[in-house]
C-alpha positions in Angstrom: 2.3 80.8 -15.1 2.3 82.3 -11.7 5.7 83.1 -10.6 5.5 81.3 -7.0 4.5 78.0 -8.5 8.2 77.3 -9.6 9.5 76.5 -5.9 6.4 74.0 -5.7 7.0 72.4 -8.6 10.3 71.4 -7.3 9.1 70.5 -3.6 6.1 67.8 -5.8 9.5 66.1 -7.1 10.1 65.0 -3.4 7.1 63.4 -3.0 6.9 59.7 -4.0 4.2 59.5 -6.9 2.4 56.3 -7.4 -1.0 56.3 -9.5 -2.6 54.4 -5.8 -1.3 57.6 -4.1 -2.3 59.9 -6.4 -5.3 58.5 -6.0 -5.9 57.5 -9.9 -9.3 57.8 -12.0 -9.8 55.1 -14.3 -12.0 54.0 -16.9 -14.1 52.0 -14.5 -15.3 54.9 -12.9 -16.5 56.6 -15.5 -18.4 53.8 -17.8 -16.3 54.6 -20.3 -14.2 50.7 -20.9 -15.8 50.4 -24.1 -15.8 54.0 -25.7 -14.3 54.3 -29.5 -10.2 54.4 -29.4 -8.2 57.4 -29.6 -8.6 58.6 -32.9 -12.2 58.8 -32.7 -12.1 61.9 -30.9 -11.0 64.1 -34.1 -12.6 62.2 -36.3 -10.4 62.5 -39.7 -8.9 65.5 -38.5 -5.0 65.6 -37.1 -2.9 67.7 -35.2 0.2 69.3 -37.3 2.6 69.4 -35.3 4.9 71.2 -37.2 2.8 74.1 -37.0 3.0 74.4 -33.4 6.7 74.3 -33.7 6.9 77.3 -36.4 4.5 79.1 -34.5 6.8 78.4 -30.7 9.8 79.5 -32.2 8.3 82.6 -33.5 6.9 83.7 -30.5 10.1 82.9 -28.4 12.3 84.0 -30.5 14.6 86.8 -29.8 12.8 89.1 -32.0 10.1 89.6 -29.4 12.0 90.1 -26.9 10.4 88.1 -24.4 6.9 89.3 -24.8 6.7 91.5 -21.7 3.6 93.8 -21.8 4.1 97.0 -22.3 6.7 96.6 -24.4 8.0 96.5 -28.0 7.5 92.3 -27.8 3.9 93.0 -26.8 3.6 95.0 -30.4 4.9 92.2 -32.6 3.4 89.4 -30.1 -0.1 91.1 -30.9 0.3 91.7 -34.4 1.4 87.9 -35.2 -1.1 86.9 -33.1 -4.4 88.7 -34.5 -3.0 88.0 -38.4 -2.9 84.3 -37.4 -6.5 85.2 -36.2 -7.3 86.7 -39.3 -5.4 83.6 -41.9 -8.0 81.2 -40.3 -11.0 82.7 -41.1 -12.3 83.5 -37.2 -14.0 86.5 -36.3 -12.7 88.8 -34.6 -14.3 89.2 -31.1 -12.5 92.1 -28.9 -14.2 95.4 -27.9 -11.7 96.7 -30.4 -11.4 94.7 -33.8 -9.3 91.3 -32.3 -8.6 93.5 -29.3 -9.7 93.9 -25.6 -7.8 96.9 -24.2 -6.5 95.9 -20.7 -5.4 98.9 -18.8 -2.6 98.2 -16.6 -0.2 99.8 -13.6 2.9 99.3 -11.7 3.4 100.8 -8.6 6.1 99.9 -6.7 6.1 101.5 -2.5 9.5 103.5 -1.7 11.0 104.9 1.0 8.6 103.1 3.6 8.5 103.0 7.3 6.2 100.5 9.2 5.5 99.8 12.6 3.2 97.8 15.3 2.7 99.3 18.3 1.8 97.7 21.6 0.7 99.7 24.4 2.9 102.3 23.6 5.8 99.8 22.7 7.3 100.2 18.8 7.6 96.9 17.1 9.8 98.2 13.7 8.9 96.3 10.4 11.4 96.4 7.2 10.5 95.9 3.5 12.0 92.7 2.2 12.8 91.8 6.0 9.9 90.9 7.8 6.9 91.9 6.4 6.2 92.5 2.6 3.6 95.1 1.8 2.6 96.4 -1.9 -0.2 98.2 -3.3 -3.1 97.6 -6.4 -3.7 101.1 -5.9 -3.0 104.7 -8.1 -2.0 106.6 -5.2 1.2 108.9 -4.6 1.5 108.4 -1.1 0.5 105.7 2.0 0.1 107.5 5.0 -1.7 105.5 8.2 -1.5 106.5 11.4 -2.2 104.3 14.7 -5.1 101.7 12.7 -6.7 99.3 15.1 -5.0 95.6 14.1 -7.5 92.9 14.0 -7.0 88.4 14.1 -9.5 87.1 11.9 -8.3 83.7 12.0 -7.9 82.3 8.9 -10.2 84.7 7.8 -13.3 82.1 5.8 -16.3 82.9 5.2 -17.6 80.2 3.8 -21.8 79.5 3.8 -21.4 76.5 1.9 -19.5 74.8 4.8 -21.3 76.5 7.5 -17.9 78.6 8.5 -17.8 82.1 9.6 -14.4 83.6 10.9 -15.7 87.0 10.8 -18.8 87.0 13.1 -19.8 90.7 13.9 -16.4 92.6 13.3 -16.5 95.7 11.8 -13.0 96.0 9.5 -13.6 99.4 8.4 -10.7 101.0 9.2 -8.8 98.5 10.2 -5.5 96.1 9.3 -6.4 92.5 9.0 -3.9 89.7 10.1 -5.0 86.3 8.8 -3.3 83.0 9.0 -2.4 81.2 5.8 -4.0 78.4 4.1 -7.3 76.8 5.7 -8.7 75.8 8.8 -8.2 72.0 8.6 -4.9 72.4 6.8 -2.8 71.5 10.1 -6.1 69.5 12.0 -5.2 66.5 13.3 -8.1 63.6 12.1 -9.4 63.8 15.7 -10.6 67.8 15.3 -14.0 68.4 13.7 -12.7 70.6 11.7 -10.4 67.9 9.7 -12.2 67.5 6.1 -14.1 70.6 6.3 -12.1 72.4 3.8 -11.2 69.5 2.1 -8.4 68.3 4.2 -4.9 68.9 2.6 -6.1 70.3 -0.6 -6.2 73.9 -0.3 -9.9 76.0 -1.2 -10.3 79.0 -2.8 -10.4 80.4 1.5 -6.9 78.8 1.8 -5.4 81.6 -0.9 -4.3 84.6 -0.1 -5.8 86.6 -2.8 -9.0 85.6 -1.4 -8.6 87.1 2.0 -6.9 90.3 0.2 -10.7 90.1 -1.4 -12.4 89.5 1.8 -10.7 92.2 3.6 -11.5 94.9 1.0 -14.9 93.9 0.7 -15.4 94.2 4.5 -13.7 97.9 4.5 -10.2 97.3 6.1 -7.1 99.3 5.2 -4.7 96.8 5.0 -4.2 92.7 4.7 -1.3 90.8 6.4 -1.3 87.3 5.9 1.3 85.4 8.3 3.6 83.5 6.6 4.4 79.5 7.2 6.3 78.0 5.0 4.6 74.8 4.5 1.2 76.3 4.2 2.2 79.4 2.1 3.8 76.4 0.0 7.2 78.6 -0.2 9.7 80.0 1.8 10.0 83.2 3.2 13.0 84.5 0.5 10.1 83.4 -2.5 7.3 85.9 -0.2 9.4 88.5 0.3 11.1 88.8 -3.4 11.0 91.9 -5.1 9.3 93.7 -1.9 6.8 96.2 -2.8 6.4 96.1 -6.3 3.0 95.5 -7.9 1.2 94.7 -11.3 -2.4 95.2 -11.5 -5.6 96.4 -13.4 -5.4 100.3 -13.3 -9.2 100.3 -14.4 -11.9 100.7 -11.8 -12.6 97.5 -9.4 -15.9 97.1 -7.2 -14.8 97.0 -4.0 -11.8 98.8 -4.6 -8.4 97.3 -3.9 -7.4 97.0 -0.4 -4.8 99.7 0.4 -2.0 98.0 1.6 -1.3 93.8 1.2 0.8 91.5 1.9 3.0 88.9 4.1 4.1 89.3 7.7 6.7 87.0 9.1 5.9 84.2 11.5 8.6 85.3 14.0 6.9 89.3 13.6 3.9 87.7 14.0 4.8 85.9 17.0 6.4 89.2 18.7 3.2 91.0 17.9 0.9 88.2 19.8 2.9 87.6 22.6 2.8 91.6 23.0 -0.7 92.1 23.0 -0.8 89.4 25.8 -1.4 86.2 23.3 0.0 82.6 21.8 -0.3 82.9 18.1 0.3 79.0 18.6 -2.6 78.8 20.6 -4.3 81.1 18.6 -4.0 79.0 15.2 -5.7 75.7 16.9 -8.0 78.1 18.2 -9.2 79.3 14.8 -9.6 76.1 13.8 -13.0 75.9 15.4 -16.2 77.0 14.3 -16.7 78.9 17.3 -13.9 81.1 16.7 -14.5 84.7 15.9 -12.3 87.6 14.5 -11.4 89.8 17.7 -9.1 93.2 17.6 -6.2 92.6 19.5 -6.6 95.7 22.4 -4.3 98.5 22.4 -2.1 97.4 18.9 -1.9 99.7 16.1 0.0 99.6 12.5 1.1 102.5 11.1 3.0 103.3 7.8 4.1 106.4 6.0 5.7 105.7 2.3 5.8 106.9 -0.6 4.1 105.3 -4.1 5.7 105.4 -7.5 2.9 104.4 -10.6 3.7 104.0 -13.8 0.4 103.2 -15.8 0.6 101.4 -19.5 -1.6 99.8 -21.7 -1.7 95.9 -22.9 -4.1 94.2 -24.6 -5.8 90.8 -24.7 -6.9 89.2 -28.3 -9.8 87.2 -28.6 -11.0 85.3 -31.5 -15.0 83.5 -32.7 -16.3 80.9 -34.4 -20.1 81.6 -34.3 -22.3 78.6 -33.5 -24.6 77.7 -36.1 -27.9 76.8 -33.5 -27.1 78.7 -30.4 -24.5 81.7 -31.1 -25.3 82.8 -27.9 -23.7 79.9 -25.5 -19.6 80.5 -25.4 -17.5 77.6 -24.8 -14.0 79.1 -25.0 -10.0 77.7 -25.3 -7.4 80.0 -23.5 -3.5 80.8 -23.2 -1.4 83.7 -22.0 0.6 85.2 -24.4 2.8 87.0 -22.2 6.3 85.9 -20.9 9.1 87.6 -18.6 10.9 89.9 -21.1 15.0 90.3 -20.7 16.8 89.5 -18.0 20.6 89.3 -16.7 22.6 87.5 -19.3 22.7 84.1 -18.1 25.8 81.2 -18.5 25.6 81.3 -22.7 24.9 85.1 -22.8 21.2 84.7 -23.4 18.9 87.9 -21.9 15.8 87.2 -23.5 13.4 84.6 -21.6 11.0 83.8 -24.6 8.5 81.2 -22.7 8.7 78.7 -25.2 7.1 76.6 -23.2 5.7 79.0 -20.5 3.7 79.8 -22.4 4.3 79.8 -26.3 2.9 76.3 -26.8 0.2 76.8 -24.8 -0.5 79.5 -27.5 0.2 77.4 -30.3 -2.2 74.9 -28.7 -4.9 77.5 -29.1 -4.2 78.5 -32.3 -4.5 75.1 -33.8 -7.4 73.8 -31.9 -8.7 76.7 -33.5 -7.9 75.8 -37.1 -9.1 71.9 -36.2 -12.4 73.7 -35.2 -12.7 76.1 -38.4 -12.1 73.1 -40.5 -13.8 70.5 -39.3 -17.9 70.8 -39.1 -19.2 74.1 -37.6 -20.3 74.0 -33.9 -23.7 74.3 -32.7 -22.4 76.7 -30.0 -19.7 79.2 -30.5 -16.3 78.8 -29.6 -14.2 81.9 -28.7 -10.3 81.8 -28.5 -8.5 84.1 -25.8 -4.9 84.5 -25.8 -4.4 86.8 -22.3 -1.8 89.6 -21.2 -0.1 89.7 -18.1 -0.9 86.0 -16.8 3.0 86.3 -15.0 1.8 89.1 -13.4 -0.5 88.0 -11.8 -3.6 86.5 -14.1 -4.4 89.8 -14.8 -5.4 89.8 -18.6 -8.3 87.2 -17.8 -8.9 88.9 -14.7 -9.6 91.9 -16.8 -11.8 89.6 -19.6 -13.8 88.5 -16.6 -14.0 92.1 -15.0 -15.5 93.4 -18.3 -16.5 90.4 -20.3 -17.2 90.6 -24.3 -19.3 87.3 -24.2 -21.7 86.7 -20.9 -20.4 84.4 -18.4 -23.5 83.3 -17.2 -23.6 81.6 -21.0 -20.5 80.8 -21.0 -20.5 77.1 -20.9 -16.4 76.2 -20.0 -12.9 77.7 -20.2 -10.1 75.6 -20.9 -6.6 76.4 -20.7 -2.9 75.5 -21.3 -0.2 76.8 -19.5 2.7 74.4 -19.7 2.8 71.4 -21.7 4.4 68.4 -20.9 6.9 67.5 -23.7 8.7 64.7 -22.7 6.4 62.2 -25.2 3.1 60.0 -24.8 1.9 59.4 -21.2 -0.9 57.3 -19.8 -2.2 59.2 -17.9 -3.8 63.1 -17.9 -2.9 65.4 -14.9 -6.1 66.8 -13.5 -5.7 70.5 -11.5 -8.5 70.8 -9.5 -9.5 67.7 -8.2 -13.4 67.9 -6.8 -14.4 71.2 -8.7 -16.5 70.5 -11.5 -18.6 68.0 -13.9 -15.4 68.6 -16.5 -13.2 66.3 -14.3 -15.6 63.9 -15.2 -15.4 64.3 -19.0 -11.9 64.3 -18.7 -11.5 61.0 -17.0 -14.1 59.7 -20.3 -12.0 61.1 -22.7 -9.0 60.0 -21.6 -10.5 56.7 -21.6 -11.2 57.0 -25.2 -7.3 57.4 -25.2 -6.8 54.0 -23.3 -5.1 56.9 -20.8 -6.0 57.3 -16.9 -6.8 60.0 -15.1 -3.8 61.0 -11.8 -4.7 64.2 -9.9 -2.0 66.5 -9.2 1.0 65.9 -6.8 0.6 68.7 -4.2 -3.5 69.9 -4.3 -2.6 71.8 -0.8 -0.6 74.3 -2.5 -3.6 75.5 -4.5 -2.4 75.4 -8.1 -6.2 75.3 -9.4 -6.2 79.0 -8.1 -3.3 80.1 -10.2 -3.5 80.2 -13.8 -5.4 81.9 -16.0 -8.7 79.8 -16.0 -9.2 81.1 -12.3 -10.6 84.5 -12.8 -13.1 82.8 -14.8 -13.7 80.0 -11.6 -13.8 83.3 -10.0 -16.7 84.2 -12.4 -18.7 80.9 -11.8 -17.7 79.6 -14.9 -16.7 75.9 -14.7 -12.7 75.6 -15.9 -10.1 72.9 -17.0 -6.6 73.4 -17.0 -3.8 71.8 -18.2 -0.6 72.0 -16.9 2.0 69.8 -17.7 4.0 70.6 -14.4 1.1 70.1 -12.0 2.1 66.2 -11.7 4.8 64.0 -13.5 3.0 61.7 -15.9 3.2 58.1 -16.0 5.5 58.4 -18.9 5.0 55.6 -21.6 8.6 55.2 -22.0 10.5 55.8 -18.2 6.9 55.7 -16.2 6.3 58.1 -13.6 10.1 58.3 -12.1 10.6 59.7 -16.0 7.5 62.5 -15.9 8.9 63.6 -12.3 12.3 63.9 -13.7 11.2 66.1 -16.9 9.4 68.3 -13.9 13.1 69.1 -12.1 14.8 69.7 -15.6 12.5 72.0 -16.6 11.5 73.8 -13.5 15.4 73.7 -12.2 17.2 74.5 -15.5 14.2 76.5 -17.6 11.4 77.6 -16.1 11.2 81.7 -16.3 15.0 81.7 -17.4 16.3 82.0 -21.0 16.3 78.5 -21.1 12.7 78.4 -21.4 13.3 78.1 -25.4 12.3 75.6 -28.2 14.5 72.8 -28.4 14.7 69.8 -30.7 14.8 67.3 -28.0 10.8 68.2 -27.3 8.7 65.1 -28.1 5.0 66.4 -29.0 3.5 63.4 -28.8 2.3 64.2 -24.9 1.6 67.2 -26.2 -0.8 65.9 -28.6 -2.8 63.4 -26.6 -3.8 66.2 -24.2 -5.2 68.8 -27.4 -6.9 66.0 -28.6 -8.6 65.2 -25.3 -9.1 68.9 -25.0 -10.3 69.0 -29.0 -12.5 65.9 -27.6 -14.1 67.8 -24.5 -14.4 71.4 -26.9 -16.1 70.0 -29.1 -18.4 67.8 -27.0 -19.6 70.8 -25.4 -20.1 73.3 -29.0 -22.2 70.1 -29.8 -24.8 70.0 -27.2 -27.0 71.4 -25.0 -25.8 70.4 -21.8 -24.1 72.7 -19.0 -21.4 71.2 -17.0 -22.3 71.8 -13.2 -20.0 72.8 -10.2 -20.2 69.9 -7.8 -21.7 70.5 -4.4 -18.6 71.2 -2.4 -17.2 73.8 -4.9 -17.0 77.3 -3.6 -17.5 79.1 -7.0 -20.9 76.9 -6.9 -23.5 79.6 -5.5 -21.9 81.9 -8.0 -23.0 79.9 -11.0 -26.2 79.1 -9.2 -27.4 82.9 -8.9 -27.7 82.5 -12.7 -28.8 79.3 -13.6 -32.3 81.2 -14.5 -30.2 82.4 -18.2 -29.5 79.2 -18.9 -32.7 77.4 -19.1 -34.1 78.3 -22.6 
């Protein structure tokens, strides 16, 4: 999972969790009271637990070495992985037998000196100190001299909600300094702004990754995105750790990568404004109105001379079909990352190598025996393809890559459901949904949970924007609609402890485990929780393979218009 999420994880525990809070989805809104019981959604089929087990502590196992890609872990991690493939009797369904190739680089910026200038007045910026700048791009050097600084606000443009930040600028050329998060993130009810963007849930507008996007499509030079901690979800230390260092797709991207990205400090920030003859605190309320537009700030200039080292490798993602037996053609698919965080510094017992048992081993395990459910039990109408991903810790860049170049069309893909972190602290009553407001999935969530005599609770903290960070997103991104499940997104209302107990198997794990060699099977995990959730999934998989129907974006969503432009190859 996304390596900032472990800081917000922690900061959900503070908050006081009841399911009226939460604001909980039951089986009265979803006519759903008197569906069949929980069983009935695998028919005579079961889950074998044990199998998940053998196939976690294989993959975490010190053997493979953490499963970095790139490495000698990513040889054996593939290898196990397309031979369990193989042993059920799937297809294969890469460009390359079970394989998609997913070419990847590093580069990480050395030796850099950065600057703003004000009318003729040096404001000096450090790596790591207050500004931290990267690259997605195969260069050897960054050299930019005196380019025109622009305030675009919090840099939406969104047609769907009738916002433009950007009005007639012209970036080419250009840095871009946006503020983080949305417009109505900080609105007070009284501002017309407030509920725009959803209030304090964050929108894909809110992430920084989408004005990264923005900016590049627009023709700008460089991204800075000023950093507050309660927007950015984080503190400054998480923003600024490991300063200049990059993962990314080394293949060809439409619009290219912006040049240079990255966070600027508030108090930089501040100095910067107040130069240029402006209140970046007036300035923020200011952008939070519609007549706001994106203005260069006169006579301020960035400029930057470092140098780039790249190291280019290849990874790979493995993907996996069962052919539908009426319409081959329609995908639903089931998704994990394979990928953990290699060796580290030997921690209190000694331990270097930080398997991901749970981060994200299980998740794979998950897939891998939803996939043998699926073989065994009657063949699908639709086909169902099984993605296990590359590089999700660095940055969700394996299913970025699948989407970039995708072996099955996602204007026919139906769903993508994924598991990244499973909650294994025994059954729950409830099902945390990610995403709250996105899609008609929610919906067949909240009915089979019912089916489970469980409730629906929507995560803890939707303002820090964990829907946009795992490796469903790239396929949001794609217009495909998406479920994740996450186990750490909320603490379940634990059938044994409640809610306080969920919340508490959150701090153990995300304060003891989570991206450290802890992170390893343990005989103290309690699958049951584990198991309600790939049935539901099972449930909501296998509803889909066995119809004709194409769950919809709901009207607010932002990935909406995307899945609209193609609505004409769906209607056969």
């Amino acid at each position: 999972m996304n390596k900032y999420f472990g800081l917000l994880a922690v900061t959900a525990l503070l908050v006081a969790c009841s399911a009226k809070e939460h604001g909980v989805i039951d089986a009265s809104e979803t006519n759903a009271s008197e569906a069949p019981p929980f069983s009935s959604l695998m028919g005579d089929l079961s889950i074998d637990s044990e199998r998940l087990v053998d196939i976690v502590k294989v993959l975490a196992s010190d053997e493979f070495e953490g499963r970095a890609p790139g490495t000698a872990g990513e040889e054996k991690t593939v290898a196990y992985l397309a031979n369990a493939f193989e042993a059920l009797g799937l297809e294969p369904a890469g460009t390359d037998g079970w394989i998609q190739q997913v070419p990847m680089m590093r580069t990480t910026i050395e030796n850099a000196e950065m600057s703003f200038s004000v009318a003729g007045k040096a404001l000096s910026l450090s790596q790591g100190g207050n500004v931290e700048v990267s690259t997605a791009r195969a260069i050897a050097q960054i050299d930019l001299a005196n380019v025109p600084v622009v305030f675009v606000g919090f840099g939406a443009s969104a047609p769907e909600r009738n916002w433009d930040d950007y009005g007639d600028i012209d970036l080419t050329g250009k840095l871009a300094v946006f503020l983080v998060n949305d417009p109505d993130f900080s609105a007070e009810p009284s501002e017309p702004v407030a509920g725009v963007f959803g209030g304090r849930r964050m929108t894909y507008y809110g992430r920084w990754a989408y004005k990264y996007e923005e900016a590049a499509r627009r023709g700008a030079l460089g991204a800075l995105v000023i950093h507050e901690t309660e927007a950015a979800g984080y503190g400054w230390s998480v923003a600024a750790a490991g300063p200049g260092e990059r993962v990314a797709l080394a293949a060809a991207q439409t619009p290219a990568p912006i040049m240079v990205q990255g966070w600027l400090h508030y108090d930089a920030a501040e100095q910067l404004f107040r130069r240029a003859g402006y209140d970046l605190g007036q300035l923020r309320t200011q952008a939070r109105d519609r007549a706001f537009s994106a203005f260069e700030l006169a006579g301020a200039s960035f400029s930057m001379n470092a140098d780039v080292a790249v190291d280019q490798f290849a990874s790979r993602n493995i993907l996996a079909r069962l052919p539908g037996t009426q319409r081959p053609d329609e995908t639903v698919m089931v998704s994990a990352h394979w990928d953990a965080y290699g060796m580290g510094p030997p921690d209190a017992n000694g331990k270097t190598v930080i398997g991901g048992a749970n981060d994200d081993a299980l998740g794979v395990a998950g897939v891998l025996e939803l996939a043998r459910l699926l073989k065994v039990g009657p063949a699908p109408e639709r086909s169902v393809v099984f993605g296990l991903w590359t590089a999700e810790e660095s940055g969700l860049v394996g299913s970025g890559a699948y989407v970039a170049a995708p072996v099955f069309p996602l204007e026919t893909t139906v769903a993508n459901f994924t598991m990244d972190i499973m909650q294994t602290a025994g059954l729950a009553r409830d099902v945390i949904l990610v995403g709250e407001g996105q899609s008609d999935l929610e919906d067949d969530m909240a009915i089979m949970a019912a089916r489970q005599g469980r409730y629906v609770t929507p995560e803890n903290l939707p303002e820090n924007g964990l829907f946009f960070r795992a490796d469903h997103f790239p396929f949001a991104r794609g217009g495909v609609p998406v479920m994740l499940i996450m186990g750490i997104a909320g603490g379940a209302d634990l059938v044994e402890g409640g809610r306080e107990a969920g919340n508490q198997w959150i701090a153990d794990y995300v304060g003891n485990c989570y991206h450290k060699p802890c992170d390893a099977y343990s005989d103290a995990w309690n699958l049951d929780g584990v198991e309600q959730d790939m049935a539901l999934i099972y449930g909501m998989v296998n509803d889909l393979a066995n119809s004709n129907r194409w769950p919809l974006w709901k009207p607010a969503s932002e990935f909406k218009a995307i899945r609209d432009r193609s609505e004409t190859q769906r209607l056969k």
